[in-house]
ZAGU-306061 format. One record per residue (C-alpha): z negated, x, y negated; residue number from 1. Coordinates in Angstrom, 3 decimals. Layout:
BEGIN
Z|X|Y|i
Z|X|Y|NUM
...
This chain:
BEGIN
Z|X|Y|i
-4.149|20.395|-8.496|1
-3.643|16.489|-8.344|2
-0.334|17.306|-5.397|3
-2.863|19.396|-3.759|4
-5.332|16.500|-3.386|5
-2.420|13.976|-2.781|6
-1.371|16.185|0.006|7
-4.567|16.522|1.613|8
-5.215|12.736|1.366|9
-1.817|12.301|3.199|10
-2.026|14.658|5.881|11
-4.957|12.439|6.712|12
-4.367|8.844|5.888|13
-0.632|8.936|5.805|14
1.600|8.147|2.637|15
0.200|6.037|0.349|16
2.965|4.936|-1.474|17
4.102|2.655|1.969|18
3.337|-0.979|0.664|19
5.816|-2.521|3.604|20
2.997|-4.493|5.915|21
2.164|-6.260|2.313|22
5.433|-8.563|2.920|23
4.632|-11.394|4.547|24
5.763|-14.577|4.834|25
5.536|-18.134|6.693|26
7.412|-17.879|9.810|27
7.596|-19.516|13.321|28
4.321|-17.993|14.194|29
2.409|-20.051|11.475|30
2.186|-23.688|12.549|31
1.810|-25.695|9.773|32
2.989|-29.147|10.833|33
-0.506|-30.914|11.496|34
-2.031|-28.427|9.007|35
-6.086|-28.855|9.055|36
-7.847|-28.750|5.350|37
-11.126|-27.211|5.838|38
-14.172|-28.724|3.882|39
-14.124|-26.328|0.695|40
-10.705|-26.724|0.263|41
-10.975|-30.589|0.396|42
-14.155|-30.759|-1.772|43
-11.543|-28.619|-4.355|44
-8.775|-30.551|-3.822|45
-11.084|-34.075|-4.756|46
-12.434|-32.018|-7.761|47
-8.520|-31.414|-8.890|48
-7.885|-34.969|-8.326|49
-10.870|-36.040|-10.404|50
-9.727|-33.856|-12.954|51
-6.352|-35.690|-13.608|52
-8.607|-39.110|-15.061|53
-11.629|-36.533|-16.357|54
-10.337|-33.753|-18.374|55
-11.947|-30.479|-19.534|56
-12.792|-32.015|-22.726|57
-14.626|-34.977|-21.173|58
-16.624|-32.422|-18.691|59
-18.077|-30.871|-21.822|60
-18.659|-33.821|-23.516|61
-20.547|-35.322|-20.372|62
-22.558|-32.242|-20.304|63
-23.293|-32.177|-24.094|64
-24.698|-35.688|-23.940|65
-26.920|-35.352|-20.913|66
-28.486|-32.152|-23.451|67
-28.968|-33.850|-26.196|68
-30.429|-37.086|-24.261|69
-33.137|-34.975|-23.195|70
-33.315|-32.575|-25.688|71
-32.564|-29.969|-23.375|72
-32.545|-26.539|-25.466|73
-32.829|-24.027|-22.275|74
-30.004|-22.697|-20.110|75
-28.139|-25.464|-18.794|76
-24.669|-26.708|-17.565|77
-23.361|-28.345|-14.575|78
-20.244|-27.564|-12.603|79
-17.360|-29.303|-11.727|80
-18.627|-29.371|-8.412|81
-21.569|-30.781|-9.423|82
-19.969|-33.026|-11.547|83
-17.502|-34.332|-9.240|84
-20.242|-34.957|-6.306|85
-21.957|-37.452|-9.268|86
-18.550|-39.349|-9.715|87
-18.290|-39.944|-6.289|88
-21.712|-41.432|-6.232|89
-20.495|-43.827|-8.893|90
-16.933|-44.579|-7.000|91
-18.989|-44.706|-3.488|92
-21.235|-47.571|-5.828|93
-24.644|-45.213|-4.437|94
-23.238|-46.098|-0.750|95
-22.539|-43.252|1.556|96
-24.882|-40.651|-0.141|97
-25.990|-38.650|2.813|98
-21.951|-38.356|4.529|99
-21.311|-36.905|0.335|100
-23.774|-34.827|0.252|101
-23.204|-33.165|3.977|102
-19.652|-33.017|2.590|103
-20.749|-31.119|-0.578|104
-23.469|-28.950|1.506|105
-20.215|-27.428|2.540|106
-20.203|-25.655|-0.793|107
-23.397|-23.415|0.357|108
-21.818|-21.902|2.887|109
-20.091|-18.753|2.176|110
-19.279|-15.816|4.731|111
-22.322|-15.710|6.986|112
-24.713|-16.410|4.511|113
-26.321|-19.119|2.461|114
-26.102|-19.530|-1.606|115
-28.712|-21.715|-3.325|116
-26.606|-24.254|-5.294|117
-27.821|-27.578|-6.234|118
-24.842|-29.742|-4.621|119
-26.820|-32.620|-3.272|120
-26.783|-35.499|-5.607|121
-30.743|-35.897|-6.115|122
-30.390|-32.183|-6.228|123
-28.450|-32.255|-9.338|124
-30.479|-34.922|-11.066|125
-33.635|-33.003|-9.936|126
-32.241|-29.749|-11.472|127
-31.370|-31.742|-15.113|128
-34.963|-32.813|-14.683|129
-36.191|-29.638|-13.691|130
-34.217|-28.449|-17.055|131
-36.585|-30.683|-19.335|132
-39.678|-30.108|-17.874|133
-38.821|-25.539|-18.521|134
-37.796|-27.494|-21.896|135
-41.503|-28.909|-22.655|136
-43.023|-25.699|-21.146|137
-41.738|-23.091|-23.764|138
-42.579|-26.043|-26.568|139
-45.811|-25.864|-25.248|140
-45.761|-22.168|-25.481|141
-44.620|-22.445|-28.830|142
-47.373|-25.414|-30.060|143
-50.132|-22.759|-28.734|144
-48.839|-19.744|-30.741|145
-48.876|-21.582|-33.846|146
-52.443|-22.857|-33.345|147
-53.675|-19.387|-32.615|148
-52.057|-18.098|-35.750|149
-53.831|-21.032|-37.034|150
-57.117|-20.068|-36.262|151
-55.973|-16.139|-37.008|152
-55.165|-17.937|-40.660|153
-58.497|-19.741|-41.059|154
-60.359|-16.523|-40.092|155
-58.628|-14.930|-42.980|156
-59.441|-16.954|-45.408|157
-55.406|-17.895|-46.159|158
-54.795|-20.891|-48.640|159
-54.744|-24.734|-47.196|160
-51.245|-25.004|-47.955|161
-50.017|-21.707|-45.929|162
-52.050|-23.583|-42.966|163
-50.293|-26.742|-43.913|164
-47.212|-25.819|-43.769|165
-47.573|-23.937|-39.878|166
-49.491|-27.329|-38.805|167
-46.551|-29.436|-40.131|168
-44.594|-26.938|-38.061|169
-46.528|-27.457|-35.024|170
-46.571|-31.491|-35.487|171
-42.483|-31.227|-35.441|172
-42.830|-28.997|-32.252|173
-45.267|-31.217|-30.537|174
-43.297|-34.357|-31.437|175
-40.393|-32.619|-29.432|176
-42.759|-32.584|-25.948|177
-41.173|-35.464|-23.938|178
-41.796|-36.148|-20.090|179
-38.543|-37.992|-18.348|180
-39.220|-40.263|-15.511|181
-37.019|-38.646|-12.655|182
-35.882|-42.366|-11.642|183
-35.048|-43.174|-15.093|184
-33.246|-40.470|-15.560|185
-31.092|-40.853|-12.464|186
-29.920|-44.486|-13.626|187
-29.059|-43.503|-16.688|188
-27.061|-40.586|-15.488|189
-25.313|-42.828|-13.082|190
-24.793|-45.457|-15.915|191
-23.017|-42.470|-18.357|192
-20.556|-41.677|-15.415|193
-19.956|-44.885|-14.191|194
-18.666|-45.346|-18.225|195
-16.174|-43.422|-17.558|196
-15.157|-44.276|-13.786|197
-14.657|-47.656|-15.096|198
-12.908|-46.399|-18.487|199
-10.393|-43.577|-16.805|200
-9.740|-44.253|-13.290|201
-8.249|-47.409|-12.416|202
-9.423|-49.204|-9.180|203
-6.350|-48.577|-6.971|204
-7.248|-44.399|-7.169|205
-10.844|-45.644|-7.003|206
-9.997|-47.039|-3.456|207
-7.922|-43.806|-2.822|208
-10.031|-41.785|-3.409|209
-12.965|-43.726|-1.604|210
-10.198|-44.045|1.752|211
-9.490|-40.254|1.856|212
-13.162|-39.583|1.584|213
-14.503|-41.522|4.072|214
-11.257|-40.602|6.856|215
-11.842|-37.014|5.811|216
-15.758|-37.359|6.913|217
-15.137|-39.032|9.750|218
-12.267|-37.131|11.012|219
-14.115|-33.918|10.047|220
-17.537|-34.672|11.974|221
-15.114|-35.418|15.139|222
-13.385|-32.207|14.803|223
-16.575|-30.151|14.132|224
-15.072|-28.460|11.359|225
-18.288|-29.022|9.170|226
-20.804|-25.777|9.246|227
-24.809|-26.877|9.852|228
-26.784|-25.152|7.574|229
-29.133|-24.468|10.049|230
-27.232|-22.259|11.620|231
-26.915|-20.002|8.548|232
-29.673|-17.822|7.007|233
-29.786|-16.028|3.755|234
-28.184|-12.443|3.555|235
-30.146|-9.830|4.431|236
-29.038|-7.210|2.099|237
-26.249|-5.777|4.726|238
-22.779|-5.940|4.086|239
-19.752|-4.919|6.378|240
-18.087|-4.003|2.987|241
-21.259|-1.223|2.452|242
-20.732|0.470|6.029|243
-17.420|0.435|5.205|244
-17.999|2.361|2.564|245
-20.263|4.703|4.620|246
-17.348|5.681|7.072|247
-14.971|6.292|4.362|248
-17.144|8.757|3.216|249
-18.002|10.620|6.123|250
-14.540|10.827|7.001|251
-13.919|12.363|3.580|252
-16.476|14.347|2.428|253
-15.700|17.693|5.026|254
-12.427|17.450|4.167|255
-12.595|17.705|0.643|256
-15.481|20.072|0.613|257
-13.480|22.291|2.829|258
-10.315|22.623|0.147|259
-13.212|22.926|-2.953|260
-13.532|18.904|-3.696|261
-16.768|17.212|-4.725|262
-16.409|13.520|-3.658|263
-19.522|11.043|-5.064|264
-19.708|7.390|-4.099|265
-21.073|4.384|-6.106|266
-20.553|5.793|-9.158|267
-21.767|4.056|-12.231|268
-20.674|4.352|-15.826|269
-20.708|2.378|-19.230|270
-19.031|2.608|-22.479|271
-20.391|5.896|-24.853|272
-21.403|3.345|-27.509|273
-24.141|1.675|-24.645|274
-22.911|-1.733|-25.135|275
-25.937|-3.952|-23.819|276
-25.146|-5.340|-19.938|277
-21.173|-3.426|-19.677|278
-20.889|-1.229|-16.617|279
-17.664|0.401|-14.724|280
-18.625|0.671|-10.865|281
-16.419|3.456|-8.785|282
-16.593|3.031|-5.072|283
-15.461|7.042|-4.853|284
-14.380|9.573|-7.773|285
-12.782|12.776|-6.215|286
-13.143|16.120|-8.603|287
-14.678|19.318|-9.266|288
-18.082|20.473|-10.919|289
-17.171|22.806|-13.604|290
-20.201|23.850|-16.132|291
-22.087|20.994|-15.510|292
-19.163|18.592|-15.878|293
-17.639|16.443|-13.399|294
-14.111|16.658|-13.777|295
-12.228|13.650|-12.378|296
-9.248|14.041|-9.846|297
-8.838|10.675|-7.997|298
-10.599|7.267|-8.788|299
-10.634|4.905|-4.820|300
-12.412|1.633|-4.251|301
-12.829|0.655|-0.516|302
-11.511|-2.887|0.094|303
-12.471|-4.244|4.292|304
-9.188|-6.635|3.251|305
-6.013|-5.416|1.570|306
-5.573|-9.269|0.214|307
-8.655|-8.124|-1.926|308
-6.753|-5.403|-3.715|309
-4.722|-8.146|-5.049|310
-7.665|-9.801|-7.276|311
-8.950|-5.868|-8.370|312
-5.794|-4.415|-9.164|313
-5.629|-5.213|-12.846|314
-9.612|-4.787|-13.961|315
-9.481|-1.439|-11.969|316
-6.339|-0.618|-14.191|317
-7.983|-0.958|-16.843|318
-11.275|0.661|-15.814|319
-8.777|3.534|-15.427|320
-7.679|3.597|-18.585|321
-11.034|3.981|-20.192|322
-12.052|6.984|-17.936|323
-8.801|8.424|-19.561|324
-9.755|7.898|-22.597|325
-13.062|9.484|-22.313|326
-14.888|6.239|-23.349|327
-17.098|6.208|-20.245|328
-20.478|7.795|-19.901|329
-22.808|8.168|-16.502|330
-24.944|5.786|-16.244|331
-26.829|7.333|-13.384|332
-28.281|10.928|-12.618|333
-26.151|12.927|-10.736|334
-26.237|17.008|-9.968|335
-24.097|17.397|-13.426|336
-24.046|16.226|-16.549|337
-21.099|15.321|-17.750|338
-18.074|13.342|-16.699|339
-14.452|14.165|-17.539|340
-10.939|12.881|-16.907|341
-8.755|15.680|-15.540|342
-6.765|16.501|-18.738|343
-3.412|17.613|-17.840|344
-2.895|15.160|-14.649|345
-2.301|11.792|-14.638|346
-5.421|10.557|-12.284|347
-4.777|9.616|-8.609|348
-5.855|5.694|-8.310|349
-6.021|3.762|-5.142|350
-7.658|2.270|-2.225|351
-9.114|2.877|1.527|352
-8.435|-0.180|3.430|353
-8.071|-1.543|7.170|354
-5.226|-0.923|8.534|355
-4.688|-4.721|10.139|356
-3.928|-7.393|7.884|357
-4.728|-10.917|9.309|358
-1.574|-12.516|8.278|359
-2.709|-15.727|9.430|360
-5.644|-15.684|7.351|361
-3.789|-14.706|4.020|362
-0.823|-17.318|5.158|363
-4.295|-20.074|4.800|364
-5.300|-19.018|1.723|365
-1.561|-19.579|-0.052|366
-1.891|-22.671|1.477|367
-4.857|-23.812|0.205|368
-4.311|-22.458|-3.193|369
-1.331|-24.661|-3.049|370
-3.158|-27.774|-2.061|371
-5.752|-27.155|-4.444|372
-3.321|-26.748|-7.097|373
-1.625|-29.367|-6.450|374
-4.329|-32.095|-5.757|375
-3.159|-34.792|-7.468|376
-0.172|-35.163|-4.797|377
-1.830|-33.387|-1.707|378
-4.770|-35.640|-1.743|379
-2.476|-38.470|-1.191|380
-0.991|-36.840|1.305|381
-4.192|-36.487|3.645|382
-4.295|-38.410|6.659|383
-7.929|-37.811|7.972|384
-8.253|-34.116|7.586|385
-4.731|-32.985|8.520|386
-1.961|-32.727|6.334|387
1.708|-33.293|7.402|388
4.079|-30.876|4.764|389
7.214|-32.487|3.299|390
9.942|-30.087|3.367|391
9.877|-30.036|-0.601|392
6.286|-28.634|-0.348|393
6.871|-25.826|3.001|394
9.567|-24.401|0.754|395
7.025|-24.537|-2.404|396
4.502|-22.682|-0.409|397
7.118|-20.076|1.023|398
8.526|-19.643|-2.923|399
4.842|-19.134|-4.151|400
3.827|-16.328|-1.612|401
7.388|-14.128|-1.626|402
6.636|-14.552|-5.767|403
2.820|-14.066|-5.309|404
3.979|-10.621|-2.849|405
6.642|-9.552|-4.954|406
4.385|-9.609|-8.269|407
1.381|-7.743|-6.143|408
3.830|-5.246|-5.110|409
5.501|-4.625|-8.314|410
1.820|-4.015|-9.624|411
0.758|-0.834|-7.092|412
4.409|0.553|-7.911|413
3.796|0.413|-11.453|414
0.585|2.236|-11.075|415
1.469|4.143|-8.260|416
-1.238|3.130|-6.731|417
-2.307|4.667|-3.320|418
-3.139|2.098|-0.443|419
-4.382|4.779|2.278|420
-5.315|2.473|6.064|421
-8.712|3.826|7.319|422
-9.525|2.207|11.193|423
């Protein structure tokens, strides 16, 4: 049944097994000399250099302290981003703020729409703030539960010490309630960083990194490589990636009804034992209804970039596996009841992508994972917001993506994973 299906998915998409426009390399084409570092990249690359004098351990430690100067009990952390942006403040001195944060508003701007992250520094300290005052609310909460039960107790007659002992309670609770001046606050946050600026990073990478900051700005801004936020609004709900979807099953569905396949899209399914919040999503499962029972043929996700497949390959995998193993439930009504791995078949896996790769694009991204990786050197290397490659580094960044390509490769072949081009 399963060389049925693959046949009729190749006599329409072509073989799948054909992984040869996944090579690619840096070549002539790609000029790289006077490379330009876009603002996210940068922002990562001063967050890697930052972390060479402030390690993980410090991060957490930073982080702890701010909660338990405030008593902060609710949901709360800070990124490295965010974390990083309050350094600078304390290298900048509080000078430059507004060319930092129009640096760091870079950060919000994803695709062609906007994410709400606190980046700004009187953003951040407003959101620790923010933190305390949810903090003093659910105290509050608490201190007026107690005194109802308080009353509920007095009502029932219960003994003075049972209505002791919940007042003593609420005293502690009450004695918690603390309101932060936001001003205060910010000076002393600014004082715990600037501890360790002055304990872990010596002035001469102090002025570095202040040099490269400011050139990178300026150079930026004259370059117009920095997105207005204004220009952006927040997604409305529509995706490329969802119409994508749309086509790939319209182009499907006839054909597979016509040979005696069921194909159904966004498929959801979690573990038989309901673990709380752990769900399996399925682009497309190909099968056949059978007494109520789905019986699963061919698992496909759609992917508008075959770069993508790269980053799914492994959880999908896996995903895989536990359909196999019949661990998976439905998690959704569908016209049957039941789902079921095909049992004497090893199921089809793959993907429907575009056919074109944008070679340039990927070639960018090994770049910048490079640079990023590497920001304790590249940020040196910066002059305004190009970079010039030394030979040691172009033949780095060649290495990494023939490895990086080989290793992807490797991966579908292993799996024999289908990668069938849909225009």
């Amino acid at each position: 049944m399963n060389s049925q299906l693959t046949s009729i998915l190749e006599s329409t998409f072509g073989n799948g097994h054909n992984y040869h426009d996944l090579h690619y390399q840096i070549n002539h084409d790609h000029d790289i000399t006077n490379y330009l570092v876009l603002p996210i990249p940068f922002i990562k690359i001063i967050s890697k250099y930052l972390d060479e004098f402030i390690s993980n351990n410090n991060h957490y430690r930073l982080i702890r302290n701010i909660r338990n100067r405030y008593n902060i009990k609710v949901k709360f952390n800070l990124t490295k981003f965010q974390t990083s942006r309050i350094f600078l403040e304390n290298i900048f001195k509080k000078s430059n703020t507004e060319q930092l944060d129009l640096l760091y508003e870079q950060l919000k701007l994803y695709g062609n729409y906007v994410l709400d992250m606190n980046i700004k520094y009187d953003e951040i300290i407003k959101y620790i703030h923010d933190c305390t005052e949810k903090n003093n609310h659910y105290l509050k909460l608490q201190v007026i539960e107690l005194n109802q039960k308080i009353e509920r107790m007095k009502y029932n007659e219960c003994s003075h010490d049972k209505i002791e002992v919940i007042k003593s309670k609420q005293f502690e609770i009450e004695n918690e309630i603390e309101n932060f001046d936001l001003n205060d606050m910010e000076n002393n946050i600014y004082t715990m960083f600037n501890q360790y600026v002055v304990m872990k990073i010596n002035n001469e990478k102090q002025e570095i990194i202040k040099s490269k900051v400011i050139d990178y700005i300026t150079n930026t801004i004259l370059t117009n490589s920095f997105r207005n936020l204004t220009d952006y609004s927040k997604n409305n709900g529509s995706s490329f990636g969802k119409s994508y979807e749309n086509i790939i099953f319209d182009n499907l569905k006839t054909v597979l009804n016509h040979h005696g396949f069921e194909i159904i899209k966004n498929v959801e399914l979690t573990f038989a034992m309901e673990f709380s919040g752990i769900k399996l999503e399925y682009d497309f499962m190909i099968g056949k209804i059978i007494d109520q029972t789905f019986i699963v043929y061919a698992v496909f996700d759609a992917k508008i970039s075959k770069a993508l497949i790269h980053k799914d390959i492994d959880k999908f995998v896996t995903s895989i596996d536990y359909l196999m193993q019949n661990k998976l439930t439905l998690r959704q009504r569908h016209s049957f009841k039941n789902i079921l791995a095909v049992p004497d078949d090893k199921i089809i896996i793959g993907y429907f992508c575009q056919s074109e790769i944008n070679y340039k694009k990927e070639i960018s991204k090994s770049i910048s994972t490079y640079l990023i990786n590497n920001g304790n050197k590249t940020l040196e290397l910066l002059e305004g917001c190009h970079i010039n490659f030394t030979l040691e580094m172009l033949e780095n960044i060649c290495r990494d993506i023939m490895i990086d390509n080989h290793e992807f490769i490797e991966t579908l072949k292993k799996h024999q994973t289908c990668v069938f081009n849909v225009n």
